[in-house]
MDAnalysis code that builds the backbone (N, CA, C; Angstrom):
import MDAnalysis as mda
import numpy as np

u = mda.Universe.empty(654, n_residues=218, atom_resindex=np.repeat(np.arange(218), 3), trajectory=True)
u.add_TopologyAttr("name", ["N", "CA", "C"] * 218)
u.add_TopologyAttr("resid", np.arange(1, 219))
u.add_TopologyAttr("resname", ["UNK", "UNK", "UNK", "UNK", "UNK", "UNK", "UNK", "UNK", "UNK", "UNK", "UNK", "UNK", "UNK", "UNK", "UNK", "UNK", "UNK", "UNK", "UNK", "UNK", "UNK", "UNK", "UNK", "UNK", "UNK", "UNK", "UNK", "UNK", "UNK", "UNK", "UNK", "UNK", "UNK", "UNK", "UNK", "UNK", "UNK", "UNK", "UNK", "UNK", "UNK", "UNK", "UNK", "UNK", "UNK", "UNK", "UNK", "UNK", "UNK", "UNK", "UNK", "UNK", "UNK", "UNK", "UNK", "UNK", "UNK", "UNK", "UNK", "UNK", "UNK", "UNK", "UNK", "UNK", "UNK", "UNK", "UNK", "UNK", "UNK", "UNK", "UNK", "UNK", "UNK", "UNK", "UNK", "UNK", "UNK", "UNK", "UNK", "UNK", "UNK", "UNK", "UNK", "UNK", "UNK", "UNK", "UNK", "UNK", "UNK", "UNK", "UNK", "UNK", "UNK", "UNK", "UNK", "UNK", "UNK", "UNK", "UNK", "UNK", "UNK", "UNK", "UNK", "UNK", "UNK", "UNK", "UNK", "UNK", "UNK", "UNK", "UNK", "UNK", "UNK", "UNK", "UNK", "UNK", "UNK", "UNK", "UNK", "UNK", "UNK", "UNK", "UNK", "UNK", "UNK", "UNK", "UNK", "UNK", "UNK", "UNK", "UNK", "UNK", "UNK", "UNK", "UNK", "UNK", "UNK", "UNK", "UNK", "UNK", "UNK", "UNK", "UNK", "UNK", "UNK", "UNK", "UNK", "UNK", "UNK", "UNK", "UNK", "UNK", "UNK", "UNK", "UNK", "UNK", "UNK", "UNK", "UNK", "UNK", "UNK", "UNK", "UNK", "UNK", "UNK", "UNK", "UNK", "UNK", "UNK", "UNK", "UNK", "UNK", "UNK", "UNK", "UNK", "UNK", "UNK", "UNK", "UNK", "UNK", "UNK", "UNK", "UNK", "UNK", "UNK", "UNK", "UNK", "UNK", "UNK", "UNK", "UNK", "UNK", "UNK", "UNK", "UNK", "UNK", "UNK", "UNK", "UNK", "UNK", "UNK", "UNK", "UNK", "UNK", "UNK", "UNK", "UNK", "UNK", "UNK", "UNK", "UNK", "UNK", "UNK", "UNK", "UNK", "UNK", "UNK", "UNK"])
u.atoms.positions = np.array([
    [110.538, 76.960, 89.948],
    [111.531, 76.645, 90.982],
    [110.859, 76.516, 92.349],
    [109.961, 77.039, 92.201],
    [109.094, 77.583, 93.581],
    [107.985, 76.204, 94.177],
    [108.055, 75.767, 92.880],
    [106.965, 74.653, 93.001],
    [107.524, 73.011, 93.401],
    [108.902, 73.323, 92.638],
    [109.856, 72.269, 92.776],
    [110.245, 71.877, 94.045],
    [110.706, 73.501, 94.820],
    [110.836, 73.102, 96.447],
    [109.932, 72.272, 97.101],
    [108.642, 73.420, 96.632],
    [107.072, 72.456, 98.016],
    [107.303, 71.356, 97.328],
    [107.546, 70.267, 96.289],
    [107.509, 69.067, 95.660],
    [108.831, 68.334, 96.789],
    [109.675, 68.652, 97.017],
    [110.906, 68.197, 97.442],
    [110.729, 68.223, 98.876],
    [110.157, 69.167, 99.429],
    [109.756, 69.600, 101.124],
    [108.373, 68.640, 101.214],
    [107.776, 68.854, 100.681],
    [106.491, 67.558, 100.647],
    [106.465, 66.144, 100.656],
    [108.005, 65.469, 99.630],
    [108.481, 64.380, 99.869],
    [109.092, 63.793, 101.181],
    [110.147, 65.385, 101.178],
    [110.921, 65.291, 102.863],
    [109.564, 64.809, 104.037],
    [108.857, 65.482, 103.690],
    [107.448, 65.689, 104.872],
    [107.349, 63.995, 105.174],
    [106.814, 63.735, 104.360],
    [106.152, 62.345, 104.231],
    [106.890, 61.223, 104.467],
    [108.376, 61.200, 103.761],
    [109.192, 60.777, 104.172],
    [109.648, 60.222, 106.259],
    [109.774, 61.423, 106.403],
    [110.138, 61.560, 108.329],
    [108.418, 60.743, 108.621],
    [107.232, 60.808, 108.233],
    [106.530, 60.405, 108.694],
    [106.415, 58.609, 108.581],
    [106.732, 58.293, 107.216],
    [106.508, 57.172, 107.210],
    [107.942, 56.575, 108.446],
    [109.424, 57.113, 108.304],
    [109.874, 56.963, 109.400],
    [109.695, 56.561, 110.709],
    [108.683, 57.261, 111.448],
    [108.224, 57.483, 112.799],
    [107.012, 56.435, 112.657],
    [106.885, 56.563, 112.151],
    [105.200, 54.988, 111.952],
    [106.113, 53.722, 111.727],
    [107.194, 53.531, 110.989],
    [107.866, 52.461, 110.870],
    [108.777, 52.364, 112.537],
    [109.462, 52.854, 112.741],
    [109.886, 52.753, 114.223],
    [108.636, 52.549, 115.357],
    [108.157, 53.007, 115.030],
    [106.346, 52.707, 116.242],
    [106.302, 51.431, 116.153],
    [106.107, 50.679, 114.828],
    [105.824, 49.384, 114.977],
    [106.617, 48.613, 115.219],
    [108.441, 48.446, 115.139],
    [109.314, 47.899, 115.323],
    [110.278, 48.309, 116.867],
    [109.594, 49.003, 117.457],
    [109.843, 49.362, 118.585],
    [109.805, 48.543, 120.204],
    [109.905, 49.095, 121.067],
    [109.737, 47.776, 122.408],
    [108.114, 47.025, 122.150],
    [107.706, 47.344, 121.446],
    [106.288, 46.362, 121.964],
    [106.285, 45.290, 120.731],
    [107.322, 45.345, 119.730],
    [107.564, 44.213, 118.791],
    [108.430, 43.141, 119.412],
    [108.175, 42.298, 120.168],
    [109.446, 41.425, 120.469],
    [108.735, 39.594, 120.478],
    [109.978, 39.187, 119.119],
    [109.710, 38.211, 118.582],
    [110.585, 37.475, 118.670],
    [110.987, 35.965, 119.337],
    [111.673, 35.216, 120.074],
    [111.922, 35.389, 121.417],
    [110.887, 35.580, 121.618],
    [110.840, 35.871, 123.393],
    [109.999, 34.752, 124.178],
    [110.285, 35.369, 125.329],
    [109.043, 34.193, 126.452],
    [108.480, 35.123, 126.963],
    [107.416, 35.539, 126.871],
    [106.554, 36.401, 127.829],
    [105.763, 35.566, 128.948],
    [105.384, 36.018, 130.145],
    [104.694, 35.285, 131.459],
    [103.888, 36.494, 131.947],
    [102.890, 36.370, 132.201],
    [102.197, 36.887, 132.955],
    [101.588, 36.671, 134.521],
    [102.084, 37.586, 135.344],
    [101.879, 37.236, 136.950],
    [101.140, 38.021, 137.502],
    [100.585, 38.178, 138.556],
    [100.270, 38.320, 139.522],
    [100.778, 38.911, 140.810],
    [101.514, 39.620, 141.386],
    [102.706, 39.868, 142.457],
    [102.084, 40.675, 142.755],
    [101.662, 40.378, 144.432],
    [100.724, 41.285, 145.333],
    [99.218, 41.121, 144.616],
    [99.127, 42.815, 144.441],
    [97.361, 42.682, 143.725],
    [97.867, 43.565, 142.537],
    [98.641, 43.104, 141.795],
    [98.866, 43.644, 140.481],
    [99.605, 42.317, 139.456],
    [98.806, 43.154, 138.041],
    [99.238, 42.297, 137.547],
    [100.490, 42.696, 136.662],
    [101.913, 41.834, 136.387],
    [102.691, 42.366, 135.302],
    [102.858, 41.764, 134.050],
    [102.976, 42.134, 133.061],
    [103.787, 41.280, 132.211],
    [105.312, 41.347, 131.580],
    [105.994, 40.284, 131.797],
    [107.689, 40.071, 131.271],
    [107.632, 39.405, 130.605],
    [108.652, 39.609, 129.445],
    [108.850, 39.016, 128.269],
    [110.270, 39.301, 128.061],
    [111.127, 37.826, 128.191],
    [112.444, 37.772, 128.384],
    [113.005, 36.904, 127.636],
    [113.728, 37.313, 126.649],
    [114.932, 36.140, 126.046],
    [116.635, 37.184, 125.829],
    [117.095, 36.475, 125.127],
    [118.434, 37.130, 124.439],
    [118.395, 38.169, 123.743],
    [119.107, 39.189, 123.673],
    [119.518, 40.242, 123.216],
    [119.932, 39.938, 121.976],
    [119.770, 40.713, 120.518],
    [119.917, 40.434, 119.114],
    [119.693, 39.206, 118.738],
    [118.539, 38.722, 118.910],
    [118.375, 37.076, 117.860],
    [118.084, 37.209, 116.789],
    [118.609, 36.427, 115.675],
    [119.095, 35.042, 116.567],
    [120.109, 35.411, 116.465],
    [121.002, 34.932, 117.706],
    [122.842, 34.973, 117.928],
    [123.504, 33.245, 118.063],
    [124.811, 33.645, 117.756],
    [125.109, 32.475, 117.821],
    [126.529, 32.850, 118.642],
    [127.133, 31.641, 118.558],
    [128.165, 31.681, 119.270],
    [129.536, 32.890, 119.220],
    [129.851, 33.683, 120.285],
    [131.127, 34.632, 120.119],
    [130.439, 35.751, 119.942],
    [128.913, 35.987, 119.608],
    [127.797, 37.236, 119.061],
    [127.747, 38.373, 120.574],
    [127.880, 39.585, 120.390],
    [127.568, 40.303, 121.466],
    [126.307, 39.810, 121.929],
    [125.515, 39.434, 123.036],
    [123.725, 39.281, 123.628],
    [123.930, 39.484, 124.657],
    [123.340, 38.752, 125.336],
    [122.988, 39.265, 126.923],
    [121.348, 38.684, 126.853],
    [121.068, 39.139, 128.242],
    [119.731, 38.714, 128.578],
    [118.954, 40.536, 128.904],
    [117.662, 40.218, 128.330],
    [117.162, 40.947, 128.248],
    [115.166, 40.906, 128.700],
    [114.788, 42.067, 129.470],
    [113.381, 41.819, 130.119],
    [112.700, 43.293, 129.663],
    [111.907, 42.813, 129.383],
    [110.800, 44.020, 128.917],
    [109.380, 43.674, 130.162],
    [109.460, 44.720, 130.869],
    [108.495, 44.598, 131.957],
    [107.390, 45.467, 131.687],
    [106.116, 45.114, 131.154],
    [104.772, 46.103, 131.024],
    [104.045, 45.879, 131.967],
    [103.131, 47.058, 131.962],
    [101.220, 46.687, 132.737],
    [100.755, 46.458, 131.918],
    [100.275, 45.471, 131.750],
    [99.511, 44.356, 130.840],
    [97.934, 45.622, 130.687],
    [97.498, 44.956, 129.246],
    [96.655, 45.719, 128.972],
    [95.200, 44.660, 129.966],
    [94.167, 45.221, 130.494],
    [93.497, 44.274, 131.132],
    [92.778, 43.555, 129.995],
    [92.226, 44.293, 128.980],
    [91.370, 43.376, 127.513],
    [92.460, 42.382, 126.718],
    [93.738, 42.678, 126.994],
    [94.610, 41.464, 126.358],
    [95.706, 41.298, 126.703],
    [96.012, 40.846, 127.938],
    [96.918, 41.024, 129.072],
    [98.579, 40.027, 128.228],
    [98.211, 39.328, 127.349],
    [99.148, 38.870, 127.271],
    [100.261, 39.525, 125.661],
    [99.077, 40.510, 125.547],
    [100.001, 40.751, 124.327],
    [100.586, 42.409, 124.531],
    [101.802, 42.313, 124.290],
    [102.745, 43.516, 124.464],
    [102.431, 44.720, 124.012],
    [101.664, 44.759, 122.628],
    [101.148, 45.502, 121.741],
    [99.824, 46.136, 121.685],
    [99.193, 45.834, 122.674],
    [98.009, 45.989, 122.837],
    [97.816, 47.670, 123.598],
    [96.589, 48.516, 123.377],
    [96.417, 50.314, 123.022],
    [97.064, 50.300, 124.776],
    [96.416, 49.573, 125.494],
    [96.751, 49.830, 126.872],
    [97.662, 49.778, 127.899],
    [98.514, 48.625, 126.610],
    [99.980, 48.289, 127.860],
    [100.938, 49.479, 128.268],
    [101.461, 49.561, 129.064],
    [102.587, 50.782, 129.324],
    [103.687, 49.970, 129.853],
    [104.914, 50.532, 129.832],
    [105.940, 50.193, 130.240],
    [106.278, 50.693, 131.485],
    [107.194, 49.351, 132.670],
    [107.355, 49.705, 133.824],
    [108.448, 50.278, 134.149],
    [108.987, 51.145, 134.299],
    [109.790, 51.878, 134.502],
    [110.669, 51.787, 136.124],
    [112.204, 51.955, 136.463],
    [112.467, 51.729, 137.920],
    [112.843, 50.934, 138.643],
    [112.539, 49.581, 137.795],
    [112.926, 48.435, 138.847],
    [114.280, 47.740, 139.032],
    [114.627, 47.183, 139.818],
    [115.628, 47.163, 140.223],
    [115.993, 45.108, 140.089],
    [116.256, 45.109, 139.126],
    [116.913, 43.352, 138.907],
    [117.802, 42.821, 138.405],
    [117.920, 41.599, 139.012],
    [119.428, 41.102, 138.302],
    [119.014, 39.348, 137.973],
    [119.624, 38.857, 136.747],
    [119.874, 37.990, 136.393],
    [120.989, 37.115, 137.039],
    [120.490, 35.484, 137.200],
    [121.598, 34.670, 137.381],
    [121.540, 33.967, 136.295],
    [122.363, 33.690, 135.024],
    [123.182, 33.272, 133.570],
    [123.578, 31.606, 134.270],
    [123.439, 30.871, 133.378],
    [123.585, 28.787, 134.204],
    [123.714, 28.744, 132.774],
    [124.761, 28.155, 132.409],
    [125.191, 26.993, 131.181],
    [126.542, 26.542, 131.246],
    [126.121, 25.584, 130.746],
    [127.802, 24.714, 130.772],
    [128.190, 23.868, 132.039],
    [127.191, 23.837, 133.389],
    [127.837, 23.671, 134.889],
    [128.364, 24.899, 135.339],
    [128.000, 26.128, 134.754],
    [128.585, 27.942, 135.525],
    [127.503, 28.649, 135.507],
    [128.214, 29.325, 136.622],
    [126.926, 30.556, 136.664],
    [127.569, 31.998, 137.030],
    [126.758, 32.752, 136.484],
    [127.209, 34.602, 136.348],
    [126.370, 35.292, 136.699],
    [126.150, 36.128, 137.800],
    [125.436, 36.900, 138.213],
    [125.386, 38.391, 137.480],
    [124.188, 38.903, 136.748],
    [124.306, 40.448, 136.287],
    [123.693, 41.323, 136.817],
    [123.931, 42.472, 137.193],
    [122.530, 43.688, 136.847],
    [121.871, 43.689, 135.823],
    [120.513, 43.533, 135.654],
    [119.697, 44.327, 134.187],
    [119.268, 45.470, 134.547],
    [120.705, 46.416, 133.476],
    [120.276, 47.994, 133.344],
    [119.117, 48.282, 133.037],
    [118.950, 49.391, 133.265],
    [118.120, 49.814, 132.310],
    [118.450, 50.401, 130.658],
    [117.599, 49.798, 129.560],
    [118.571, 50.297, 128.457],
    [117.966, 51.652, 128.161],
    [118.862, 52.352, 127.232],
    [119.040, 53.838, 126.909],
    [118.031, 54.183, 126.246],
    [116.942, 54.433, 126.446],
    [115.921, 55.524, 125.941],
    [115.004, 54.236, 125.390],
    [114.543, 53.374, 126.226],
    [113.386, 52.511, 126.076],
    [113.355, 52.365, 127.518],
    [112.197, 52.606, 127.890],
    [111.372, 52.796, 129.196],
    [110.842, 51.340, 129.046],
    [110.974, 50.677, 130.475],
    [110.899, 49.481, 130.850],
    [111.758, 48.301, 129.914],
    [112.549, 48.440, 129.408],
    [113.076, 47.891, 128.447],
    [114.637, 47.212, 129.769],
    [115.261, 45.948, 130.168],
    [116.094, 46.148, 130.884],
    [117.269, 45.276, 130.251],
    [118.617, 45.293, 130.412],
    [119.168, 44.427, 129.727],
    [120.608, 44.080, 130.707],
    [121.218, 42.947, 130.033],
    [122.778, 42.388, 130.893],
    [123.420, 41.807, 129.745],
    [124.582, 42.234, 129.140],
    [125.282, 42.099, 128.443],
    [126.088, 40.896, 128.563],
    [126.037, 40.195, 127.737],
    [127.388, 39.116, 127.842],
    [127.816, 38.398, 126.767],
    [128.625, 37.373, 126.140],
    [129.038, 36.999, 124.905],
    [129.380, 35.235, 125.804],
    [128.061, 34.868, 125.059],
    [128.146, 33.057, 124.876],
    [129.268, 32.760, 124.538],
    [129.873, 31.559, 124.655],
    [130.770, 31.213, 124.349],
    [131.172, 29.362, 123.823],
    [129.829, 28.710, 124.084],
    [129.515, 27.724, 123.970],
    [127.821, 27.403, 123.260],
    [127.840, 26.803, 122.578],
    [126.499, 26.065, 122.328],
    [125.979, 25.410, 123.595],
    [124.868, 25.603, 123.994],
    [124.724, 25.080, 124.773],
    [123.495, 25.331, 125.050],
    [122.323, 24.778, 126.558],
    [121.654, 25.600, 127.102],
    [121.654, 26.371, 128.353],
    [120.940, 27.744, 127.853],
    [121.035, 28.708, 129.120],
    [119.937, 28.669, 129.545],
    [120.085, 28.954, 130.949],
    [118.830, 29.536, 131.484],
    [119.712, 31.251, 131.860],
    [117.687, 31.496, 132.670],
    [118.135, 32.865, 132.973],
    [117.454, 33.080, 134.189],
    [117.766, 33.018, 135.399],
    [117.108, 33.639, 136.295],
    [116.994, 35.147, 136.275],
    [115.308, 35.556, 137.124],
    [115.428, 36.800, 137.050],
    [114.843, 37.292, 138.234],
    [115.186, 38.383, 139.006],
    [114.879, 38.304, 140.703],
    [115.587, 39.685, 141.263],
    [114.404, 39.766, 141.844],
    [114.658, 41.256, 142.261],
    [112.992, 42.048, 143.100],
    [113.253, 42.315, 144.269],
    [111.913, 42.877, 144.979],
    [111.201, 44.054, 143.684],
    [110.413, 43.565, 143.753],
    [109.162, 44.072, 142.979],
    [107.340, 44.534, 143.688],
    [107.480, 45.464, 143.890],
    [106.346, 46.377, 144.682],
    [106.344, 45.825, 146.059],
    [107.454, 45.509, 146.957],
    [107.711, 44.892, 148.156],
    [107.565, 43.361, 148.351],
    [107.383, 42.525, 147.111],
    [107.484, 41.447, 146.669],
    [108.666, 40.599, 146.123],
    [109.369, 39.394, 146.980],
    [110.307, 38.727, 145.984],
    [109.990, 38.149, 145.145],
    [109.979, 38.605, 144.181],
    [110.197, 37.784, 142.564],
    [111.350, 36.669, 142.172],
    [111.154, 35.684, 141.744],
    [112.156, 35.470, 141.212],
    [111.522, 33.743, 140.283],
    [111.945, 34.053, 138.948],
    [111.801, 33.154, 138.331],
    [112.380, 32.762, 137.115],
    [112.790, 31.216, 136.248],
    [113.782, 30.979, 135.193],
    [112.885, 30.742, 133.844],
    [113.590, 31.371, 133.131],
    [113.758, 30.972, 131.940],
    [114.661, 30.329, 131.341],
    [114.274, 29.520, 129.979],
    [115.772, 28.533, 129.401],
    [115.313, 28.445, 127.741],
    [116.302, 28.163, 127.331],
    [116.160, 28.331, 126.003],
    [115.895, 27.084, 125.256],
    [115.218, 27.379, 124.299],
    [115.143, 26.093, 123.374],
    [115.644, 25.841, 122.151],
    [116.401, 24.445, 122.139],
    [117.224, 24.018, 121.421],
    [116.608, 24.291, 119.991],
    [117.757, 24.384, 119.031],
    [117.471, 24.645, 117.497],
    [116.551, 23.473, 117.082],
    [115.423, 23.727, 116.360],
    [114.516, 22.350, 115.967],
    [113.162, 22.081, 116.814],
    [112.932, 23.026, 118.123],
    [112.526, 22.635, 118.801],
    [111.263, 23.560, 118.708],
    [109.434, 23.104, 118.329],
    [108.602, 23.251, 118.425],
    [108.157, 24.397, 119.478],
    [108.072, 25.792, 119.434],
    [107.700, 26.675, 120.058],
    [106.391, 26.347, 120.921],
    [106.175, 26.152, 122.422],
    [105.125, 25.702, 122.913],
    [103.889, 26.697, 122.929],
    [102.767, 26.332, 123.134],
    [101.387, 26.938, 122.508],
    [101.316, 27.845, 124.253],
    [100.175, 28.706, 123.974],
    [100.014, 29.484, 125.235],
    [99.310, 28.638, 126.012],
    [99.741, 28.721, 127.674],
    [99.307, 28.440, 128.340],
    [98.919, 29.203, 129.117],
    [97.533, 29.063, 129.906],
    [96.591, 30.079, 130.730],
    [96.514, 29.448, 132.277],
    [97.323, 28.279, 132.417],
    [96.661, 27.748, 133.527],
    [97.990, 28.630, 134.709],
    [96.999, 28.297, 136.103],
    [97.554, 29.391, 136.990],
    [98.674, 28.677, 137.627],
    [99.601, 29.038, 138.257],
    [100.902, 28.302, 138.914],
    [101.330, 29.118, 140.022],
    [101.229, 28.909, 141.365],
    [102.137, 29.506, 142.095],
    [103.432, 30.165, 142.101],
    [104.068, 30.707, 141.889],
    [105.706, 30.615, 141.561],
    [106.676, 30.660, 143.249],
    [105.668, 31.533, 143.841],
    [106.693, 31.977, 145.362],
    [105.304, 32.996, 146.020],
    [105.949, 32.924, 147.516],
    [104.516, 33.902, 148.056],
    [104.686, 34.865, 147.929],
    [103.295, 35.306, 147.256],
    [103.062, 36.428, 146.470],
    [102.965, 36.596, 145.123],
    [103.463, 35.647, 144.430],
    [103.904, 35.393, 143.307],
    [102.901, 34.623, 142.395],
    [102.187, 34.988, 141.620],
    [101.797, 33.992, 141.019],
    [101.650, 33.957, 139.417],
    [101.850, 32.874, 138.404],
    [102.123, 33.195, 136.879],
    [100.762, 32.628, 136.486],
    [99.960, 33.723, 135.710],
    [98.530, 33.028, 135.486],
    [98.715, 33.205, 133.975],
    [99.885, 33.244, 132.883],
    [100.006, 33.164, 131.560],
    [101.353, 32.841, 131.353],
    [101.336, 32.261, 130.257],
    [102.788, 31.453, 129.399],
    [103.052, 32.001, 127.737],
    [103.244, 31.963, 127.445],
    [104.052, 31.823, 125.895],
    [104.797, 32.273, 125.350],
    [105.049, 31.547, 124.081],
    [106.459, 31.889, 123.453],
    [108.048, 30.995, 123.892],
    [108.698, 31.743, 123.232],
    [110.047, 30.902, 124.233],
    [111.473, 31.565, 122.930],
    [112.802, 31.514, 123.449],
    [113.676, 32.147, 122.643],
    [114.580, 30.924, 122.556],
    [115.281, 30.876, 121.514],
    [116.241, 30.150, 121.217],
    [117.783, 30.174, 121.796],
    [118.115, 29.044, 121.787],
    [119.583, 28.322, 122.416],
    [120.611, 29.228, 121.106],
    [121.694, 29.721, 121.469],
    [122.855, 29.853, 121.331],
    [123.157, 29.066, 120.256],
    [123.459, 28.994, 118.875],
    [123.882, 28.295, 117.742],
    [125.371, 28.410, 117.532],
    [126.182, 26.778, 117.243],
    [127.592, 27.132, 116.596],
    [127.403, 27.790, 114.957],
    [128.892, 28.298, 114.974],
    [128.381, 29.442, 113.779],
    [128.861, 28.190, 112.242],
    [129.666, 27.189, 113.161],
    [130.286, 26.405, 111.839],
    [129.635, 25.897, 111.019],
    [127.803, 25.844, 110.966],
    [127.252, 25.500, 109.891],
    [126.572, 26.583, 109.210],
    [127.166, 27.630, 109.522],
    [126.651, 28.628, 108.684],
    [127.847, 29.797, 108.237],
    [129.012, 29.318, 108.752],
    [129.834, 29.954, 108.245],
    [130.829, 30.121, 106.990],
    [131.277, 30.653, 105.736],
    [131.739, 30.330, 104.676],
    [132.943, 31.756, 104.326],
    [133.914, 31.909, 103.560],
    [134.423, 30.039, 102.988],
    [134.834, 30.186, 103.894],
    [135.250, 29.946, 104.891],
    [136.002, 28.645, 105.970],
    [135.607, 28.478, 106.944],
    [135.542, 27.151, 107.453],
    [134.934, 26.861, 108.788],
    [135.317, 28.001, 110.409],
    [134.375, 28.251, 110.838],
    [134.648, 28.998, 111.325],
    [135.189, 28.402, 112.678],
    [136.076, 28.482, 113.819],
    [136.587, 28.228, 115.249],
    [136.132, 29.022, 116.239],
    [134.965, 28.765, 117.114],
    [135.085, 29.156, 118.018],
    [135.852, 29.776, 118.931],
    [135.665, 30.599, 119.754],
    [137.306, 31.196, 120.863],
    [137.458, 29.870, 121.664],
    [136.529, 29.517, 122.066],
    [136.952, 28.293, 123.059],
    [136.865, 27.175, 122.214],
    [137.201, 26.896, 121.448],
    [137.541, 25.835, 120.749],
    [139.524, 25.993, 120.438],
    [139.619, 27.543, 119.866],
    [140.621, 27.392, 119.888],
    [141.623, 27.322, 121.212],
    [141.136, 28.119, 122.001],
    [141.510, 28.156, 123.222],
    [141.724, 26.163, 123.956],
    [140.932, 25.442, 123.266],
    [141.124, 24.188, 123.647],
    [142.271, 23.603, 122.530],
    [142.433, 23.829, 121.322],
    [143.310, 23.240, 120.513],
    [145.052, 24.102, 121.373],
    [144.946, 25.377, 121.495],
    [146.177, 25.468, 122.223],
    [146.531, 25.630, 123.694],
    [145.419, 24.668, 124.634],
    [145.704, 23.999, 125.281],
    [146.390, 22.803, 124.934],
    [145.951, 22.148, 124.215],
    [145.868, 20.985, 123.878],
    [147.782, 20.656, 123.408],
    [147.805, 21.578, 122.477],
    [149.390, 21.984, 121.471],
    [150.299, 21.890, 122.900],
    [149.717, 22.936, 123.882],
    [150.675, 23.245, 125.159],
    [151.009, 21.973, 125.699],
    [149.728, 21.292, 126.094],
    [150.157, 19.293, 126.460],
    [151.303, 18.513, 126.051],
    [150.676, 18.715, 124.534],
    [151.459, 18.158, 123.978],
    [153.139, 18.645, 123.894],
    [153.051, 19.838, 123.936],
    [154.858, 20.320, 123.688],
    [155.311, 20.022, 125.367],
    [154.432, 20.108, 125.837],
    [155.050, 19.536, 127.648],
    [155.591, 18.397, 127.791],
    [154.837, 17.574, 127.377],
    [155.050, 16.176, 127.638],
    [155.915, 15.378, 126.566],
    [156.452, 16.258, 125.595],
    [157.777, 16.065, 124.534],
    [158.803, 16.257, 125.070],
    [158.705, 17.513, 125.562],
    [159.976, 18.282, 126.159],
    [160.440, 17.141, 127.566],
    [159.547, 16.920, 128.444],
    [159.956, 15.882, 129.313],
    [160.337, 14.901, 129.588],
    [160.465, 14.557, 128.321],
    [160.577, 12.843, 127.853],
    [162.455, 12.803, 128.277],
    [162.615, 11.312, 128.521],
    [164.292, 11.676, 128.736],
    [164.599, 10.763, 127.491],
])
């Protein structure tokens, strides 16, 4: 009986460990459908890596926009994962949201128990493309720069190293990656086609027209 426990407590053991090694690797420094950039602001360097919240999402899906801000490791500044990066903790930014001809201004919180991890909640409502501005004084520096999404089908662009001004003070000396556009759910939805809110929201507009302009008739 005695032996059976340590057999069962030994499994438990190993168990919680492989746990904690599996969360390590799937944790903030895994992020896949993103755009990461690497800058320059003042005499430091950062790296952000920003797309949508739960991808892939599609239309009516809880997301939001979301920024993971590190200190770039200096031996491999562009990758998230690397022994040296740390997360920036503190800062203070907000997103401006553009699709459709609208725009929505957010805070990006900070999210709950991921350090440098920041996020702004919102629910698409259209296929479409977004961008994302992101802007906010950073070590006594204005920041501010867009991201946009790329359409379904669309060839993920290769890294780029070349240097770009962005604003004074500002400068982006790395590129890559990129996150995907907002998908309607009706080709993947079964059995029945699925309706958008604003789709329906346009069919009973539409019903309302129509019963108006019945009723008025003489």
């Amino acid at each position: 009986m005695k032996n059976r426990s340590l057999i069962v407590a030994s499994i438990l053991g190993t168990s919680v460990i492989i746990l904690i090694l599996a969360s390590s690797l799937i944790g903030p420094y895994s992020v896949s459908g993103h755009e990461r950039r690497l800058y320059t602001i003042g005499d430091q360097d950062y790296l952000f890596v920003v797309g949508s919240m739960n991808e892939p999402a599609f239309v009516d899906d809880k997301s939001g926009v979301e920024v993971f801000a590190w200190w770039p490791d200096p031996t491999d500044p562009m990758n998230s994962q690397a022994n040296g990066t740390k997360p920036i903790e503190g800062l203070t930014l907000k997103t401006d949201i553009t699709a459709g001809g609208k725009n929505m201004t957010l805070d990006l919180e900070p999210a709950f128990r991921d350090p440098g991890h920041y996020e702004a909640v919102f629910y698409p409502t259209v296929p479409t493309t977004y961008s994302y501005t992101v802007y906010g004084d950073i070590n006594g520096t204005a920041f501010r720069d867009t991201f946009t999404c790329r359409p379904a089908g669309e060839s993920e662009p290769t890294q780029d190293n070349s240097t770009m001004n962005v604003s004074d003070g500002v400068t982006r000396i790395g590129q890559s990656g990129g996150f995907g556009c907002f998908e309607s759910r009706a080709d993947v939805s079964f059995p029945e086609q699925y309706v958008s809110n604003y789709e329906l929201q346009q069919m009973l507009n539409g019903q309302g027209e129509t019963s108006n302009s019945t009723t008025s008739m003489p």
